[in-house]
C-alpha positions as CSV (number, residue, x, y, z in Angstrom):
1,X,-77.2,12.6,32.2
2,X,-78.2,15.5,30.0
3,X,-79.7,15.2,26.5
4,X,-78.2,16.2,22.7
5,X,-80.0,19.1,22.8
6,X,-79.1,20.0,26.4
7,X,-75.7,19.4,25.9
8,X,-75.7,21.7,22.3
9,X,-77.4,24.8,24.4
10,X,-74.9,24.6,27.4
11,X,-72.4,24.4,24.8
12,X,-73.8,27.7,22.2
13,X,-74.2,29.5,25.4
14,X,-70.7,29.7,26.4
15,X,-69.7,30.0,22.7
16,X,-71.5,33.2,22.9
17,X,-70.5,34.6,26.1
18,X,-66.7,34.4,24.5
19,X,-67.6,35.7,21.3
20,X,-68.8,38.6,23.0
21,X,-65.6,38.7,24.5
22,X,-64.0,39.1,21.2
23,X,-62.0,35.9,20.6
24,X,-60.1,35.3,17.0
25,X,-61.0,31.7,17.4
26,X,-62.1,28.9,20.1
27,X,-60.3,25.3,21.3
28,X,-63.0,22.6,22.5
29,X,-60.4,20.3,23.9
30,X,-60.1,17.5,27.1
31,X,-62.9,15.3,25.3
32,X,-63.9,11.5,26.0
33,X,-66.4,11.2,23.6
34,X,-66.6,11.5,19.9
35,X,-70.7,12.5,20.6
36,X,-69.7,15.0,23.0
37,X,-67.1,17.0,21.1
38,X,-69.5,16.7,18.0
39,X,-72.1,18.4,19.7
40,X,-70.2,21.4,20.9
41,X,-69.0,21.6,17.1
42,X,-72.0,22.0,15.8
43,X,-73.2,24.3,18.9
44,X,-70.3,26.8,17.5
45,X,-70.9,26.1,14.0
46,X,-74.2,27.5,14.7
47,X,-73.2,31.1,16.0
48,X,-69.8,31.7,14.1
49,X,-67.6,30.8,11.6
50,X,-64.3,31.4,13.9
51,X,-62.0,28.6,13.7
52,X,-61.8,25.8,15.9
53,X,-59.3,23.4,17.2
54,X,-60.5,20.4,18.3
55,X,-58.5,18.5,20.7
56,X,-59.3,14.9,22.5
57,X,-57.5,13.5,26.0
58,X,-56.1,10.2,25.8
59,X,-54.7,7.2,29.2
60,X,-51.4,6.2,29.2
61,X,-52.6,2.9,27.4
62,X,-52.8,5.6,24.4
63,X,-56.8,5.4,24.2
64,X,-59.6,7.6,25.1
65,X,-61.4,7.4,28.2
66,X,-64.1,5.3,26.4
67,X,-61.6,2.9,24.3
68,X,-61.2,5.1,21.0
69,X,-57.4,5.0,19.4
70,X,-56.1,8.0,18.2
71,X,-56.5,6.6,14.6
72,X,-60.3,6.4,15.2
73,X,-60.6,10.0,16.9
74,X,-58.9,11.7,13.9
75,X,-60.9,10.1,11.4
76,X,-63.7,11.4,13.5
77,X,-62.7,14.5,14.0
78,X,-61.6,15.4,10.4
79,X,-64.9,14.7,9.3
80,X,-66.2,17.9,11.3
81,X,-66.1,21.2,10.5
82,X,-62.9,22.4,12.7
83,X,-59.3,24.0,11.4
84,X,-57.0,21.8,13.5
85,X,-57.4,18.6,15.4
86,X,-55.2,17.5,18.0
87,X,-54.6,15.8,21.9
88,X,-54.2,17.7,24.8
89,X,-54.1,16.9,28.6
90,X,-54.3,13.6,31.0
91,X,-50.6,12.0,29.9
92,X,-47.2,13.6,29.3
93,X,-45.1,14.4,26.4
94,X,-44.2,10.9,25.4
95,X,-47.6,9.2,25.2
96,X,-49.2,12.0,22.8
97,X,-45.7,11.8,20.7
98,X,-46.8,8.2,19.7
99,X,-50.7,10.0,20.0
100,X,-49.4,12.1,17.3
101,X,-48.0,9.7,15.1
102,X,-50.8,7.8,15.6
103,X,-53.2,10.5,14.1
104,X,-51.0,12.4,11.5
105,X,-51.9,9.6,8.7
106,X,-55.5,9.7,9.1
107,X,-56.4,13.4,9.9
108,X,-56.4,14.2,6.3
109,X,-54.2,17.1,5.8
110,X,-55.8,19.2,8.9
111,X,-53.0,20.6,11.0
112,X,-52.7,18.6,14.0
113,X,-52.1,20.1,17.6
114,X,-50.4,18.5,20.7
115,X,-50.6,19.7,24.2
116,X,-49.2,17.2,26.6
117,X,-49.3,17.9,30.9
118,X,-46.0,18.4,32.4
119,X,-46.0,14.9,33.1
120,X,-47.9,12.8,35.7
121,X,-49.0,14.8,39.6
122,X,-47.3,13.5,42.0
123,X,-48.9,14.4,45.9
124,X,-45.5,16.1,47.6
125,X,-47.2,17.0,51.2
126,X,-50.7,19.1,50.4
127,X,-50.2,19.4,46.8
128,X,-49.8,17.9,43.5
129,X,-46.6,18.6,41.7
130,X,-45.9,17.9,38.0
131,X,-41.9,16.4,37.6
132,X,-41.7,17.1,33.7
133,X,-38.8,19.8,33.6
134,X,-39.0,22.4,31.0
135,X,-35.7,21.2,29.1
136,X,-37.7,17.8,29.0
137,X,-40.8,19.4,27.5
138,X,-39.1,21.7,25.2
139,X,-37.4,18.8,24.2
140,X,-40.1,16.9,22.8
141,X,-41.8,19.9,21.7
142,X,-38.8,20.1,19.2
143,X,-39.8,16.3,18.1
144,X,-43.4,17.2,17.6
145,X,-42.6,19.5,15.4
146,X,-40.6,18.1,13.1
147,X,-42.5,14.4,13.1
148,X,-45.4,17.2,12.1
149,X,-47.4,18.7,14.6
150,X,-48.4,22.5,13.4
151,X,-49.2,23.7,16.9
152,X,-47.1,22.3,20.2
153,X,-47.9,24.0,23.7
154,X,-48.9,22.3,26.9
155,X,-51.8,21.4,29.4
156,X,-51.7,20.8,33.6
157,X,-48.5,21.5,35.0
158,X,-47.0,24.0,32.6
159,X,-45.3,27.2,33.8
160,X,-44.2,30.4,32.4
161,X,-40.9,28.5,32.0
162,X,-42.2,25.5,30.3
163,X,-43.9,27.7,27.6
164,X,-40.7,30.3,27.3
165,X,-38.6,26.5,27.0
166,X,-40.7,25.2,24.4
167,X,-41.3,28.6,22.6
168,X,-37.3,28.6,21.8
169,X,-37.5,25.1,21.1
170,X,-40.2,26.5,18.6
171,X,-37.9,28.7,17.2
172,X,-34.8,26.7,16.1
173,X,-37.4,24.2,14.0
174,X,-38.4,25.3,11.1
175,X,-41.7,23.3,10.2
176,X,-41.4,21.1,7.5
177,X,-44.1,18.4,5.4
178,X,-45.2,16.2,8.0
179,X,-43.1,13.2,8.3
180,X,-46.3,10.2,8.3
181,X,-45.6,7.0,9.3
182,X,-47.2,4.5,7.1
183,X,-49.9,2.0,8.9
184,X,-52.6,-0.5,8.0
185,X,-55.8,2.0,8.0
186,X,-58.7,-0.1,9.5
187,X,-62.7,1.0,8.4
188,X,-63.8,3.6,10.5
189,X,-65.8,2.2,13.5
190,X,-69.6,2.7,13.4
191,X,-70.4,4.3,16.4
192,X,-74.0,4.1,16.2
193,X,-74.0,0.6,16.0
194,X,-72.1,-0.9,19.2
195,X,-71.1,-4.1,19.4
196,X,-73.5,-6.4,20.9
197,X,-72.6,-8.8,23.7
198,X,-74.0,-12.0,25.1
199,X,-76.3,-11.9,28.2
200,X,-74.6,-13.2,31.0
201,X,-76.3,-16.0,32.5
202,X,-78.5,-15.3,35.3
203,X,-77.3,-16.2,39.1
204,X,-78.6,-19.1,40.7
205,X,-80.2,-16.6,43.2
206,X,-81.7,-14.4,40.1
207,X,-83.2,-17.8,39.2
208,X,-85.1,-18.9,42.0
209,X,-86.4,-15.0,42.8
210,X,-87.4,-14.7,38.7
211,X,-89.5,-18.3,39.3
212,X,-90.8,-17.3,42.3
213,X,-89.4,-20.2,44.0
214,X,-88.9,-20.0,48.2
215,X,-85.4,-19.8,48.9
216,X,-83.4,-20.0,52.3
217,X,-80.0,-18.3,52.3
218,X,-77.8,-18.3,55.6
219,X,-75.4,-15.4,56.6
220,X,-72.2,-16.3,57.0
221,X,-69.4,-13.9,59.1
222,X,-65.8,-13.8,57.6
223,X,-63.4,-14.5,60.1
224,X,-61.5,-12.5,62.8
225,X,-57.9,-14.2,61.9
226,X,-57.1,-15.5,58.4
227,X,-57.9,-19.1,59.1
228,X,-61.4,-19.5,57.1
229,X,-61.3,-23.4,57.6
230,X,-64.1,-23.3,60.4
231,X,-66.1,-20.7,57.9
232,X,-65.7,-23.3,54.8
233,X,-66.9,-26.5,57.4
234,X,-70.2,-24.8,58.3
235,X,-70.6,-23.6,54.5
236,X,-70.7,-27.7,53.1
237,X,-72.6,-28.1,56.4
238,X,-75.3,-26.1,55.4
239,X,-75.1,-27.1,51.6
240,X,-75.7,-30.6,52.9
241,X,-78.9,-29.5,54.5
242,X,-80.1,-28.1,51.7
243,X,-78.7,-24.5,51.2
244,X,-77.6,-23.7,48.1
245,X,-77.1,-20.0,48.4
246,X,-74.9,-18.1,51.1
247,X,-74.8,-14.3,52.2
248,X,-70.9,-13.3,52.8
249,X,-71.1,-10.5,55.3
250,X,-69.2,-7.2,55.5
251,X,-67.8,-5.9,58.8
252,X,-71.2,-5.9,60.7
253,X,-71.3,-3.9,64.1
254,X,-67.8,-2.2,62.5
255,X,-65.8,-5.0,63.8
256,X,-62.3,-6.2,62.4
257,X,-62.9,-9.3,60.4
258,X,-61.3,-10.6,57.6
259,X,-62.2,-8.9,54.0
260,X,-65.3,-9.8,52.6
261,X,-63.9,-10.2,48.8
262,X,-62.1,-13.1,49.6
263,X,-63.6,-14.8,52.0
264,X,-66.6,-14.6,49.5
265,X,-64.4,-16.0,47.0
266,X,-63.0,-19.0,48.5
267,X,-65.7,-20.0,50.0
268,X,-67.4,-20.4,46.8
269,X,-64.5,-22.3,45.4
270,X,-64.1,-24.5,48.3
271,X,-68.5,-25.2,48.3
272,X,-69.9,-24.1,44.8
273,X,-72.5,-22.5,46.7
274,X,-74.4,-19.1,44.8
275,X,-72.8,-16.2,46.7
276,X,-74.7,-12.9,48.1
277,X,-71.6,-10.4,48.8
278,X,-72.4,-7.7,51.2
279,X,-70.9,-4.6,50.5
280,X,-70.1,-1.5,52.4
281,X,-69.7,2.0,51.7
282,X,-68.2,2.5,55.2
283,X,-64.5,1.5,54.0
284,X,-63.9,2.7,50.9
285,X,-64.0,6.0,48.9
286,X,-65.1,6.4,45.3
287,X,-61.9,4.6,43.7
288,X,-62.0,2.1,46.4
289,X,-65.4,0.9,45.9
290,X,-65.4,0.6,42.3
291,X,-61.8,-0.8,41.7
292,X,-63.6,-3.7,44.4
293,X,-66.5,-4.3,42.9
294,X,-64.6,-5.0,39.4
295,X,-62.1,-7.3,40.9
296,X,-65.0,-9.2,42.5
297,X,-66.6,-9.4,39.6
298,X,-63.6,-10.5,37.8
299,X,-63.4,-13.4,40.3
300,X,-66.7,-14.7,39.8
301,X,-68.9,-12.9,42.0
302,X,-72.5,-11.3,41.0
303,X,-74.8,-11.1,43.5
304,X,-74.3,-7.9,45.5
305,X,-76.1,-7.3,48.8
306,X,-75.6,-3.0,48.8
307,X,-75.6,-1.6,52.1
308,X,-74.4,2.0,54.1
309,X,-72.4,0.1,56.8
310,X,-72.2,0.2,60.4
311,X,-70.1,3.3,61.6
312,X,-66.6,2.3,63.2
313,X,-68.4,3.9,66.7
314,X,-70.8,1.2,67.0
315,X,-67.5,-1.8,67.1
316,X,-64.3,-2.2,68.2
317,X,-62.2,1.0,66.3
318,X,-63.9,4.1,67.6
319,X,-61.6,6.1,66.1
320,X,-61.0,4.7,62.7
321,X,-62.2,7.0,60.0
322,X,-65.9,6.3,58.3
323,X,-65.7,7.1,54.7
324,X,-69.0,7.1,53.2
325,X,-68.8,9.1,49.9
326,X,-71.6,7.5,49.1
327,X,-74.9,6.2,50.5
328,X,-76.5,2.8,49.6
329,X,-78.3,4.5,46.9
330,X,-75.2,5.9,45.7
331,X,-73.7,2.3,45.9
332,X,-76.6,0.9,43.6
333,X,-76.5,3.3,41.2
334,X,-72.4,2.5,40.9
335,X,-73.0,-0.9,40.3
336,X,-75.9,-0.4,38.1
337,X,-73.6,2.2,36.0
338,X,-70.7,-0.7,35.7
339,X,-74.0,-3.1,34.6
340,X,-73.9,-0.6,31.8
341,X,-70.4,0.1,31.2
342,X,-69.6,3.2,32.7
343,X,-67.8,3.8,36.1
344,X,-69.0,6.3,38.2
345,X,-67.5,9.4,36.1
346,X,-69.0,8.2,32.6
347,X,-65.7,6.7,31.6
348,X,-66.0,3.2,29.8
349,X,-64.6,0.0,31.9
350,X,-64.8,-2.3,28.5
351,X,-67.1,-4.7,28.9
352,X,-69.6,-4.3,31.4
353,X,-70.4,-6.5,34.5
354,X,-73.5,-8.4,35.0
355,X,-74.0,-8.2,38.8
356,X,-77.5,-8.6,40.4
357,X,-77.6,-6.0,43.4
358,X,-79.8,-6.1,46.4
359,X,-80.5,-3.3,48.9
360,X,-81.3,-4.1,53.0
361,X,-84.5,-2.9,54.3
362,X,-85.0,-2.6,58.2
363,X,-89.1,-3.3,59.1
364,X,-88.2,-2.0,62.8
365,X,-86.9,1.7,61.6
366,X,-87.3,4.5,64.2
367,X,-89.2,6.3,61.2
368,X,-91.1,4.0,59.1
369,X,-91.9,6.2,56.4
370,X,-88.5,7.5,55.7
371,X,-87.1,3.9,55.7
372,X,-89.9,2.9,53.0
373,X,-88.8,5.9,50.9
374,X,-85.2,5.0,50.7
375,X,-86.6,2.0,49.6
376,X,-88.4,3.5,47.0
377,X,-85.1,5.1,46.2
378,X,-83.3,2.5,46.0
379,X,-85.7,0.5,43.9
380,X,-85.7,3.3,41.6
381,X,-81.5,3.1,41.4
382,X,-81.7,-1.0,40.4
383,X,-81.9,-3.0,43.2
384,X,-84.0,-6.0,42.1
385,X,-84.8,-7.3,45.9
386,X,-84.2,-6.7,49.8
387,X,-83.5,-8.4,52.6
388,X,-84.2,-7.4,55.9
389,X,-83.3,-7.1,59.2
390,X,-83.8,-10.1,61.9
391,X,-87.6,-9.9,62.2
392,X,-89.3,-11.9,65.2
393,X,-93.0,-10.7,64.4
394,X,-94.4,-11.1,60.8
395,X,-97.6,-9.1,61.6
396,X,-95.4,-6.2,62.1
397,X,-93.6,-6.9,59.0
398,X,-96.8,-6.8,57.3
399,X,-98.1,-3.3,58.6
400,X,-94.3,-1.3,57.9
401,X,-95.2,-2.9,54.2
402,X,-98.4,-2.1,54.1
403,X,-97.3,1.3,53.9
404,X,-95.7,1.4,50.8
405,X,-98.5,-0.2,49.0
406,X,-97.8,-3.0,46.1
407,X,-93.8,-3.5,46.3
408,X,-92.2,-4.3,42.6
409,X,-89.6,-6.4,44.3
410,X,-88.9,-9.4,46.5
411,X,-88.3,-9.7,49.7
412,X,-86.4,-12.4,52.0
413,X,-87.0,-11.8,55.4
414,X,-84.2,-12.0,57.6
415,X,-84.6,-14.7,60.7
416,X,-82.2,-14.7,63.5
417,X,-82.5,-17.5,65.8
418,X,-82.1,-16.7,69.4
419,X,-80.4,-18.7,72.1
420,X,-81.3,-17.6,75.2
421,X,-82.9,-14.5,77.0
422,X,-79.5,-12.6,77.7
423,X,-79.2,-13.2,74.0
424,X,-82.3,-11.6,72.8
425,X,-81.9,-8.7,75.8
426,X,-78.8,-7.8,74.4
427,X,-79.7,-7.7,70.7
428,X,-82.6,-6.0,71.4
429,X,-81.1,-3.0,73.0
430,X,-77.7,-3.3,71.7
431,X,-77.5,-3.8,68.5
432,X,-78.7,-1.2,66.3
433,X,-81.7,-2.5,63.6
434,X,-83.0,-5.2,65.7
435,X,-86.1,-5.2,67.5
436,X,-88.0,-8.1,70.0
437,X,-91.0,-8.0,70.8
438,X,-91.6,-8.2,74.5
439,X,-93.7,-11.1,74.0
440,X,-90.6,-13.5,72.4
441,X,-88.2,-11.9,75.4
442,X,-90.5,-13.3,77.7
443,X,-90.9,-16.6,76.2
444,X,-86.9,-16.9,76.2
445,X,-87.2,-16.0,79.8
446,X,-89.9,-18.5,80.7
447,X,-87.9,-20.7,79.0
448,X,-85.1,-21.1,81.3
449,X,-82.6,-23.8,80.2
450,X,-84.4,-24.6,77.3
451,X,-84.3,-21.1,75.5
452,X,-82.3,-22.6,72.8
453,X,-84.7,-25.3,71.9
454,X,-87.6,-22.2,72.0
455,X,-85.3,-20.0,69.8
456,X,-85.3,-22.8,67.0
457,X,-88.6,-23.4,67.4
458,X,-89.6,-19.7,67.2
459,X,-87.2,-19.3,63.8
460,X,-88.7,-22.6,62.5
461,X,-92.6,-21.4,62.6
462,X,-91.1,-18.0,61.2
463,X,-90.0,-20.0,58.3
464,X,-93.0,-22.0,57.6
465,X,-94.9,-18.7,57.9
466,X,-92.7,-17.4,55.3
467,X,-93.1,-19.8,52.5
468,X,-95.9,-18.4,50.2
469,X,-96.0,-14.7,51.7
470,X,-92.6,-13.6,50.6
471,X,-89.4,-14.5,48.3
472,X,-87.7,-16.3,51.3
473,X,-85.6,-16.4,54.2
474,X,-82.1,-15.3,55.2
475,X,-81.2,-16.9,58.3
476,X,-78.1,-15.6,60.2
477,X,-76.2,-18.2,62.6
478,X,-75.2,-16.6,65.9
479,X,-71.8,-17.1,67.5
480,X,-71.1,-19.3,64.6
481,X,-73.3,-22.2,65.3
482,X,-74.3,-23.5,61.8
483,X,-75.5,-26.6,63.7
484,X,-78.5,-23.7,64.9
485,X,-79.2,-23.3,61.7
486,X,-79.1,-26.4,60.1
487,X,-81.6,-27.2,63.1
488,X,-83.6,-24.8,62.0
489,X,-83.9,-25.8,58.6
490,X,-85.1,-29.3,59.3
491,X,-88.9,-27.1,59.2
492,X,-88.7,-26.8,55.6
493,X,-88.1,-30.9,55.3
């Protein structure tokens, strides 16, 4: 993000490299936003009285990328010092026809320009190819002109034979007076004064960390088939022991499971319990991640755990492709842009979402310092707590943190019961994240056949230890045993 001022001297210095050039006039077209194209008007207006066309983009849905009709932009735009206003680029020759009969009544006797793409792209092996034929765009050149447009041409797509089409078309119609189609003319919207909307109502989750209240919330794995009837029984187990919020996870360990959206969302309909979401970067690109995170939110779901992702080379599909255009600071500052009503580009979404987004922390990082300053980083992006990986010794806990200093959010401390001492051998030098001490392996060991019982009653003094030092808990079941966990929880009763 760049400031007015910024954005005027970006937009005077390239003014003045073309007027060096020599140029009989200059076209500020492909805008958004009515600030925007305002501001490189009156960074031309500065340096030269040259005319100007100026020339907005519009969707198919025949609005703006930030919601404006084309009745709106040409009210807008007449009111600026330019010679011609117009649409140009992003749709085809249809939608800016009705774009231009949309404008012609309210651009107030300006001449009005229209310069549509040759169509949509369409991908035909390694590149994109616009379908719109020349006879086709020459075609409704010849409309344009005689509904009124004063200046016809064209945008992406357009060839030598598109414009040597359109410029014949050009010359068997002879302009005439603008043919305006009467409409109802609404007030002119008041741009500095947006709309204001409701605060959405805090998640259960947001609650409890907001009143400082100890919270337990248990990971729960979506499954590998599409039968989530197993997942759903251990969820209203849990709720009946007390847990009121659940973690949904997202393809840990980059292993095939079922997707995390809906597992998340019908196991809230089928338990009513307040939802974490995990959510990946791994699997997704750019398009992917946001089109997911505004059908989740769509469906009810707010609370976002944002996380990197295992790679595909630590599971099952060693050759499946890793996406990753963006990091878990990239992911947080996605969501926190949708919070605000922009996706990732600037472009408006409507109304924006109200998710609450979380970031994961791992105490047990190779290089301590670099894991706190991704923290930091995050913070500084919008997550508003973290959770961490399984952690079996809360002094350590306390000497990574003591690092950063004073922390300005909460923390849940992940707990991961362990069942035997195969169990812990394996996580610890397995599984990437996790480290045991060699004091709790040996206890396991000692243990024999009742490792189990000293795993539950390791995570159950973790917990108690827990309540008062940080925001909570976040307990994750192995092998799917929520009767483990429930077990666990008894230390809290």
């Amino acid at each position: 993000t760049i400031s007015a001022d910024e954005g005027r001297a970006v937009f005077r210095e390239q003014a003045e490299g073309l007027l060096e050039g020599g140029v009989d006039g200059l076209v500020v077209e492909t805008f958004s936003d009515l600030q925007e194209i305002r501001l490189a008007v009156e960074a031309i207006r500065a340096v030269t009285d040259l005319p100007i066309v100026a020339q907005m983009a519009f969707t198919e849905e025949g609005v703006t990328f930030v919601g404006r009709t084309a009745a709106e932009v040409a009210r807008a735009l007449r009111g600026l010092p330019v010679q011609v206003i117009g649409a140009n680029c992003s749709v085809g020759s249809s939608v800016l026809y009705d774009i231009l009969e949309q404008m012609l009544p309210e651009a107030g006797g300006l001449p009005v320009s229209i310069q549509p793409n040759a169509g949509l792209p369409s991908r035909v092996g390694e590149r994109l190819i616009y379908l719109s034929s020349p006879a086709y765009m020459a075609e409704y050149a010849g409309k344009m002109l005689v509904t009124g447009a004063r200046i016809v041409g064209g945008c992406c797509g357009t060839t030598p034979d598109h414009i040597r089409a359109m410029r014949a078309a050009v010359d068997r119609h002879v302009p005439t007076a603008a043919r305006v189609r009467r409409v109802s003319v609404s007030p002119p919207a008041r741009e500095e004064a947006p709309a204001l909307r409701t605060a959405a109502a805090p998640t259960l989750l947001a609650r409890k960390l907001e009143a400082r209240e100890v919270l337990v919330t248990v990971e729960l794995d979506p499954p590998r088939g599409h039968n989530i009837e197993k997942l759903v029984q251990g969820a209203k187990l849990l709720k009946e022991r007390g847990v009121e919020i659940v973690d949904i996870n997202d393809g840990s360990l980059g292993r095939i499971r079922m997707s995390v959206l809906p597992t998340a969302v019908l196991v809230s309909a089928a338990t009513g319990l307040d939802i974490i979401m995990h959510f990946t970067c791994r699997d997704r690109n750019l398009m992917g991640i946001q089109a997911d995170l505004l059908g989740a939110h769509a469906m009810g779901i707010r609370n976002i755990l944002a996380i990197k992702g295992d790679p595909p080379r630590a599971g099952d599909y060693v050759n499946a492709t890793a996406i990753f255009d963006v990091n878990a600071m990239g992911l947080i500052r996605i969501i926190q842009g949708l919070n605000g009503g922009l996706d990732a580009t600037g472009n408006s979404i409507g109304e924006p979402t109200s998710f609450h987004v979380g970031a994961g922390l791992n105490p047990a990082a190779v290089d301590p310092d670099k894991e706190l300053a991704r923290l930091f980083r995050k913070i500084e992006a919008g997550a508003r707590w973290a959770q961490t990986q399984p952690v079996y010794d809360l002094e350590g806990l306390e000497r990574f943190l003591s690092r950063a200093g004073r922390l300005s959010i909460p923390i849940i401390v992940g707990i991961l019961p362990l069942h035997s001492f195969r169990h812990a051998e394996f996580l610890h030098n397995e599984v990437p994240g996790i480290t045991i001490p060699d004091a709790v392996r040996a206890r396991l060991r000692d243990a024999g056949d009742r490792a189990l019982r000293r795993g539950i009653e390791m995570a159950q003094s973790l917990l108690q230890e827990i309540r008062g030092r940080y925001a909570g808990a976040y307990l994750m079941p192995s092998f799917g045993r929520y009767e483990v966990v429930a077990e666990v929880l008894e230390a809290l009763h």
